[in-house]
DODO-15623 format. One record per atom (N, C-alpha, C, CB): residue number from 1; residue in three letters; x, y, z. Coordinates in steps of 0.02 Angstrom, whole numbers. Glycine has a CB too. Layout:
<kolros>
(kolro NUM, "Ala", (X, Y, Z))
...
</kolros>
This chain:
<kolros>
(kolro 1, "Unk", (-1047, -1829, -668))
(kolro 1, "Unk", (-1054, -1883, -716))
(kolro 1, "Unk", (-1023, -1946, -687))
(kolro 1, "Unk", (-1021, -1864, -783))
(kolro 2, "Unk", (-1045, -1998, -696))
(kolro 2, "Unk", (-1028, -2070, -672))
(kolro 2, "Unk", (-968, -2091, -714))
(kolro 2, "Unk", (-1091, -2125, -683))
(kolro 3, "Unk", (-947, -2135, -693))
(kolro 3, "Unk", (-882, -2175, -745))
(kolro 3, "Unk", (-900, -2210, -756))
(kolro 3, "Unk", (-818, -2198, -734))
(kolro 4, "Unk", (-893, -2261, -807))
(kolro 4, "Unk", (-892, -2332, -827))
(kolro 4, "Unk", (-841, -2372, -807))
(kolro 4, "Unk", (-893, -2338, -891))
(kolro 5, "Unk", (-869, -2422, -775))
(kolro 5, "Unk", (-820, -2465, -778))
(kolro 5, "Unk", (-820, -2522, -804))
(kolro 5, "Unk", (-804, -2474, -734))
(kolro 6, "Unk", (-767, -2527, -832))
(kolro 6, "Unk", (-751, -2596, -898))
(kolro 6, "Unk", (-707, -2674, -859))
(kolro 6, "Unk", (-675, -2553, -977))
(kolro 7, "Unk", (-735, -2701, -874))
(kolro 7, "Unk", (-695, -2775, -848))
(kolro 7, "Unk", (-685, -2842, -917))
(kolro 7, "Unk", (-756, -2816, -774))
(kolro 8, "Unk", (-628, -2794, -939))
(kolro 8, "Unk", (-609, -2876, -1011))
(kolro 8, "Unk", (-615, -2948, -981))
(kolro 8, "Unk", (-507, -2882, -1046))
(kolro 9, "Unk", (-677, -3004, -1001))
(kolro 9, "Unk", (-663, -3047, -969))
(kolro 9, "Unk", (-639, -3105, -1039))
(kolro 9, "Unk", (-725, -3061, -917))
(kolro 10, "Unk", (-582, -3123, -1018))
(kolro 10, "Unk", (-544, -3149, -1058))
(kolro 10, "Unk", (-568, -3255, -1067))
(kolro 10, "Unk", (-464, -3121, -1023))
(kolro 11, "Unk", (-525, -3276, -1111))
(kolro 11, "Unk", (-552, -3336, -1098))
(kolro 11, "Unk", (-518, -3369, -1028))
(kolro 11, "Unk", (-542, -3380, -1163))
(kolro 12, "Unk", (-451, -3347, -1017))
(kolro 12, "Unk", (-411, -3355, -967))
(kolro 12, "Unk", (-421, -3335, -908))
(kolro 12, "Unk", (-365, -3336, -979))
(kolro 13, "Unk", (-476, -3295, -910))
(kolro 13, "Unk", (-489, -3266, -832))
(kolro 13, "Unk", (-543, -3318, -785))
(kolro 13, "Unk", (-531, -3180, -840))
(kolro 14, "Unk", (-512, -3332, -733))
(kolro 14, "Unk", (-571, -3380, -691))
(kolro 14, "Unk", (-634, -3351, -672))
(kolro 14, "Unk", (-546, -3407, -623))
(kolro 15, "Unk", (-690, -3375, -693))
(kolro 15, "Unk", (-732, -3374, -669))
(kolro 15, "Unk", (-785, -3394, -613))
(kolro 15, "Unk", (-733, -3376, -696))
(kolro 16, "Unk", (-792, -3400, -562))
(kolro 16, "Unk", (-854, -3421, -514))
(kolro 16, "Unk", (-893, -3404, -512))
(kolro 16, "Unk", (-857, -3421, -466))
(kolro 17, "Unk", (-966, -3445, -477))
(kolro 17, "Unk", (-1020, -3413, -473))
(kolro 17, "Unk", (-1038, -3450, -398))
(kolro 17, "Unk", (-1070, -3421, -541))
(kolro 18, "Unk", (-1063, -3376, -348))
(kolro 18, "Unk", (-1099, -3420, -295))
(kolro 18, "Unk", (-1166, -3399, -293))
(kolro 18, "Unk", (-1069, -3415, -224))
(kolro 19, "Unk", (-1209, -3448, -284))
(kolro 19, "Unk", (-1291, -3420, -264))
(kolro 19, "Unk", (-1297, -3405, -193))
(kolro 19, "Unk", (-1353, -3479, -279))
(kolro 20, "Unk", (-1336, -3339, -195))
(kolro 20, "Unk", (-1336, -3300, -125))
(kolro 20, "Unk", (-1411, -3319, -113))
(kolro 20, "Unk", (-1316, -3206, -127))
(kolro 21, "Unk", (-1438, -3357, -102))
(kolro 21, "Unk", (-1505, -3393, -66))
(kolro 21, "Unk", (-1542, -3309, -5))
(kolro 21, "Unk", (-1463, -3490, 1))
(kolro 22, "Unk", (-1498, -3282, 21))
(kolro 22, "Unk", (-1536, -3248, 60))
(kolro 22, "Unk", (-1529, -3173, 40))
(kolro 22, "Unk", (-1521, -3264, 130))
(kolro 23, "Unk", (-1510, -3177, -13))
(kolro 23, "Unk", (-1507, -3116, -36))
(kolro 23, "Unk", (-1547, -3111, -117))
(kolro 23, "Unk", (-1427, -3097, -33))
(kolro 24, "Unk", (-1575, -3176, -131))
(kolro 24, "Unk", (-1607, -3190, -182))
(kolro 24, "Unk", (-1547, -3156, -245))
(kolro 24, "Unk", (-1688, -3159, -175))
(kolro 25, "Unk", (-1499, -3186, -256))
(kolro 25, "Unk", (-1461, -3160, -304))
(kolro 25, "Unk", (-1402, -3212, -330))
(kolro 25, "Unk", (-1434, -3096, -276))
(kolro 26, "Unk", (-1367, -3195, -389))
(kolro 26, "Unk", (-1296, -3237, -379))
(kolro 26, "Unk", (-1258, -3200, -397))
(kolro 26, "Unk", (-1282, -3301, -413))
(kolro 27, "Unk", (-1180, -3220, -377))
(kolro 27, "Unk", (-1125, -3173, -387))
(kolro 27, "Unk", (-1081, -3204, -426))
(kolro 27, "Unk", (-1093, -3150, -328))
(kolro 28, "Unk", (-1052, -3163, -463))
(kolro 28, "Unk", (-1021, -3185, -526))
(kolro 28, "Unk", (-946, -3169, -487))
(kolro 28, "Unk", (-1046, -3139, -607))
(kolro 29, "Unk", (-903, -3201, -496))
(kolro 29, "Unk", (-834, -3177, -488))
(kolro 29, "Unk", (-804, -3192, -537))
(kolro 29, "Unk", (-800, -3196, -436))
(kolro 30, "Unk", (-768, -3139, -561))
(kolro 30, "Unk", (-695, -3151, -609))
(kolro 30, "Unk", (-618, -3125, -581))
(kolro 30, "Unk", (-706, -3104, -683))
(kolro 31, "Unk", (-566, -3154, -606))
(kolro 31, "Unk", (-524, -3149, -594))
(kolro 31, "Unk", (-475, -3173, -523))
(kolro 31, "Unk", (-535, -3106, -610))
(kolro 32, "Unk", (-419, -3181, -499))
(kolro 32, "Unk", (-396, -3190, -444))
(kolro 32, "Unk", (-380, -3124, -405))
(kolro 32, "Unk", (-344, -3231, -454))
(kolro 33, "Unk", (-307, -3119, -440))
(kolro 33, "Unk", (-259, -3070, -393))
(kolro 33, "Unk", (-328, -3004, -396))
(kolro 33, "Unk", (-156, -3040, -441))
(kolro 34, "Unk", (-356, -2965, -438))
(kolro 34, "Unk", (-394, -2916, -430))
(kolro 34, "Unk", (-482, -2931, -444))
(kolro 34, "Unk", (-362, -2864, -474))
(kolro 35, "Unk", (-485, -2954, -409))
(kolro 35, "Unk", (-541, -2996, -399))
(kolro 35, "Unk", (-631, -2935, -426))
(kolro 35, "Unk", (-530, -3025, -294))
(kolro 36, "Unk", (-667, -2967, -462))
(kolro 36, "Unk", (-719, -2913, -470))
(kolro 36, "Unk", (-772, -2970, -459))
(kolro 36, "Unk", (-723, -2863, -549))
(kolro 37, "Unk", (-820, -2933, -436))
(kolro 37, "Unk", (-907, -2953, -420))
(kolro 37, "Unk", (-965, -2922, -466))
(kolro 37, "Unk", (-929, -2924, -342))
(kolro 38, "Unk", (-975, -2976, -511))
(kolro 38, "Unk", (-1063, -2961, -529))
(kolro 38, "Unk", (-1119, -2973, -480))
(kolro 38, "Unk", (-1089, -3008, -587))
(kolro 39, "Unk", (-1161, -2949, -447))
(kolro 39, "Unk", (-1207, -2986, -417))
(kolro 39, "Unk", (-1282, -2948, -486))
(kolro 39, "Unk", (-1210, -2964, -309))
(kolro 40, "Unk", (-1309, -3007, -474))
(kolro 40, "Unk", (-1377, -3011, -514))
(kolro 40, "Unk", (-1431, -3038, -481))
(kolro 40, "Unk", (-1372, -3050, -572))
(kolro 41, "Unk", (-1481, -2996, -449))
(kolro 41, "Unk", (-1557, -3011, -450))
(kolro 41, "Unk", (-1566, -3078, -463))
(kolro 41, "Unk", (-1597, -2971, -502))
(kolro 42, "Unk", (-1608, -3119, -446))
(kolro 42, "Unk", (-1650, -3150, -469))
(kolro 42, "Unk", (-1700, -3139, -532))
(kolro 42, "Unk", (-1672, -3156, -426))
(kolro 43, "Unk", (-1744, -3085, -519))
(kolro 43, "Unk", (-1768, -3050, -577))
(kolro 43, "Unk", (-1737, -3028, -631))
(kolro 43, "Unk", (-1791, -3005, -562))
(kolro 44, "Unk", (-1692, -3006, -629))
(kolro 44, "Unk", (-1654, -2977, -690))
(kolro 44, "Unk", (-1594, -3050, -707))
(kolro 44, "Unk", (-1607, -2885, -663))
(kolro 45, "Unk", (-1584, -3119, -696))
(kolro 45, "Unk", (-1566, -3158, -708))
(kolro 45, "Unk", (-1586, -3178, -789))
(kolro 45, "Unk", (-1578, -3188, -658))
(kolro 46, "Unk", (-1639, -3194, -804))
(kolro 46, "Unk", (-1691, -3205, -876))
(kolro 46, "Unk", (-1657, -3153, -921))
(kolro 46, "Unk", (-1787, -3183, -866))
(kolro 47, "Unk", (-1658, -3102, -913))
(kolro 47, "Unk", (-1642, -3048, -955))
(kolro 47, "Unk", (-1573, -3019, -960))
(kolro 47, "Unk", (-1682, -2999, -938))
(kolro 48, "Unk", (-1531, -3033, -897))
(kolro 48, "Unk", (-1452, -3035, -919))
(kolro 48, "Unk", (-1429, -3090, -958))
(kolro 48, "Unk", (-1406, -3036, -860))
(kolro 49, "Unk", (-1460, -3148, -942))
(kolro 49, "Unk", (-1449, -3212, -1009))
(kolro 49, "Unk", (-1476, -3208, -1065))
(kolro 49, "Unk", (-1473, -3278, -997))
(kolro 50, "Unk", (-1522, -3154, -1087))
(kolro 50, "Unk", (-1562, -3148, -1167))
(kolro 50, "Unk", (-1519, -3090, -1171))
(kolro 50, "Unk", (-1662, -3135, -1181))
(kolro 51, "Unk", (-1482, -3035, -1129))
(kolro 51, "Unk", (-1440, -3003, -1168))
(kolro 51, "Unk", (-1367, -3038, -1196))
(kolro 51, "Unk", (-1430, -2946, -1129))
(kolro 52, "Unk", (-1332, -3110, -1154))
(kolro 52, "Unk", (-1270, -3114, -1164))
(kolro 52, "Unk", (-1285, -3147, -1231))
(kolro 52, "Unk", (-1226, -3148, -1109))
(kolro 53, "Unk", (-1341, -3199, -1242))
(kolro 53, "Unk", (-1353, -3231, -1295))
(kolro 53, "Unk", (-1345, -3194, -1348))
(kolro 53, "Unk", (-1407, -3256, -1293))
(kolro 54, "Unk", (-1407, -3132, -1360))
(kolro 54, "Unk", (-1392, -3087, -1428))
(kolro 54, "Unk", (-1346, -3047, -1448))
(kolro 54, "Unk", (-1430, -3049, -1437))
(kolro 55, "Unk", (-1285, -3023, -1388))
(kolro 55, "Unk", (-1225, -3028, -1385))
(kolro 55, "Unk", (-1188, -3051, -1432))
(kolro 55, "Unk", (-1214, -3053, -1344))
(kolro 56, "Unk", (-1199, -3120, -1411))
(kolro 56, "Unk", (-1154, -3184, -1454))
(kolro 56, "Unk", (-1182, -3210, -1521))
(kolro 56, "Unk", (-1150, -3256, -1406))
(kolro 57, "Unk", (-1251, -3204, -1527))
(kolro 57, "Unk", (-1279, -3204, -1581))
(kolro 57, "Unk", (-1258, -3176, -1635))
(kolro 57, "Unk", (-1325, -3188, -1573))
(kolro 58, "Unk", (-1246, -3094, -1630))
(kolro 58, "Unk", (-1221, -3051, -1639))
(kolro 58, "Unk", (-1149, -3050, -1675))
(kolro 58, "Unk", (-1228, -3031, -1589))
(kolro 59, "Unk", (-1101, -3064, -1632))
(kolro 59, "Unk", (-1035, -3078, -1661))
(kolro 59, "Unk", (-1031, -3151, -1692))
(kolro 59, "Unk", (-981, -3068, -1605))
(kolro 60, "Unk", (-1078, -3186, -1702))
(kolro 60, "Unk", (-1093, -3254, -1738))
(kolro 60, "Unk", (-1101, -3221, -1819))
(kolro 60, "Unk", (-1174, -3301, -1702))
(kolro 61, "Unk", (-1144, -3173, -1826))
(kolro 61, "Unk", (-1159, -3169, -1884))
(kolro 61, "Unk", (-1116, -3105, -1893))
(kolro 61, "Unk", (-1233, -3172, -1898))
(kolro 62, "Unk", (-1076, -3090, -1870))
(kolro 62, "Unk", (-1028, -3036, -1897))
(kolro 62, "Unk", (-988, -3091, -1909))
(kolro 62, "Unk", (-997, -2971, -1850))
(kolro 63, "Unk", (-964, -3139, -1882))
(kolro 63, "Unk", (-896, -3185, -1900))
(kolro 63, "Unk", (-916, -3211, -1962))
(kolro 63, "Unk", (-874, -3251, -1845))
(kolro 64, "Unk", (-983, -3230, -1980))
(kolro 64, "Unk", (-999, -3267, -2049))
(kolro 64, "Unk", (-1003, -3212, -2127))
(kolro 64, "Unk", (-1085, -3306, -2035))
(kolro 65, "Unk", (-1001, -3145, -2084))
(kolro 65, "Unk", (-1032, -3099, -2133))
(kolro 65, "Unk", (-942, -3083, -2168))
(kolro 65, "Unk", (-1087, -3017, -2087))
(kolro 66, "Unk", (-914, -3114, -2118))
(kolro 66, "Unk", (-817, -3092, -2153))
(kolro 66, "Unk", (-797, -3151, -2174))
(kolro 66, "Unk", (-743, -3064, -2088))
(kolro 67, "Unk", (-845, -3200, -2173))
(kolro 67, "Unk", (-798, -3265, -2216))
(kolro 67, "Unk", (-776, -3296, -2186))
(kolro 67, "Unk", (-747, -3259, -2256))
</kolros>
């Protein structure tokens, strides 16, 4: 069985992004001292941004649904 791995990204945590042109991708970095890497497709770019949106959508209307 695989593990999950979890990365809390906080508001405090730095973020970068570099575009990898020859690898058709970009890489997400968070954090300093323990540094982690998203890399994302090109293709799957569109659709990791319609998931973070409904995400946030999401906890938009849970925050309104508590007042």
């Amino acid at each position: 069985m695989r593990e999950l791995v979890k990365v809390h990204v906080s508001q405090d945590v730095p973020i970068r992004l570099q575009s990898l042109g020859f690898a058709d991708r970009v890489e997400v970095r968070f954090g300093k001292a323990f540094p982690v890497a998203l890399l994302v497709d090109r293709a799957a770019l569109d659709r990791f941004i319609e998931v973070l949106q409904t995400g946030r959508d999401e906890l938009d209307a849970q925050s309104k649904e508590r007042g």
